[in-house]
Steps between C-alpha positions, in 0.01 A plus 500: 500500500426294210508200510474506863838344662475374852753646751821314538449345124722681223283575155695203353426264731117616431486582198773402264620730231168675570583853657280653805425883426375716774184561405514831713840617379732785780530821429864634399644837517842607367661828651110587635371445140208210410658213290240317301551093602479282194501156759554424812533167557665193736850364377398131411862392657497670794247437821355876592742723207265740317600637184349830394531630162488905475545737186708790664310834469568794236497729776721288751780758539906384409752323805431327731145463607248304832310231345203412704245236468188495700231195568265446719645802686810397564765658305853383469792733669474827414891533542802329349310347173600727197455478152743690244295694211697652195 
C-alpha cells in the first residue's frame, strides 16, 4: 500500500484527498478469463473497502459470468458473485 495506512485508520483520516494504491494489485478473472486491473486501491471514505478497477476481457464470454479476485492467496467466493458481459 502506498502511502502506507495503519489498520483501523481510513485513507482520509491518513492521508487526505491523497489515495492509497495497492502497490501489489489482485488478480481478477471474469467467467475463468484474466482481466487486466487498471487500480486497485482503498475507498478513502470507507475503513477496510477496496476498490478494484478491471477492463473486462475480449475473450470474457456473454451472460452472466464468476468474477474472482485473488491476493495473497486468498480469493473471494468462488460462488454467488457474477458479472453480466454483453
Amino acid at each position: 500500500m502506498s502511502p502506507s495506512i495503519p489498520g483501523g485508520q481510513s485513507t482520509a483520516q491518513v492521508n487526505g484527498a491523497t489515495v492509497s494504491y495497492l502497490t501489489t494489485p489482485p488478480d481478477v478473472s471474469i467467467g475463468d478469463v484474466t482481466a487486466k486491473v487498471a487500480a486497485a486501491a482503498l475507498n478513502p471514505s470507507a475503513l477496510g473497502l477496496y476498490q478494484i478497477a478491471v477492463t473486462i476481457p475480449d475473450a470474457a464470454p456473454s451472460g452472466d459470468q464468476a468474477i474472482v479476485a485473488t491476493a495473497g492467496g486468498q480469493s473471494s467466493p468462488v460462488s454467488g458473485v457474477y458479472l453480466t458481459v454483453q
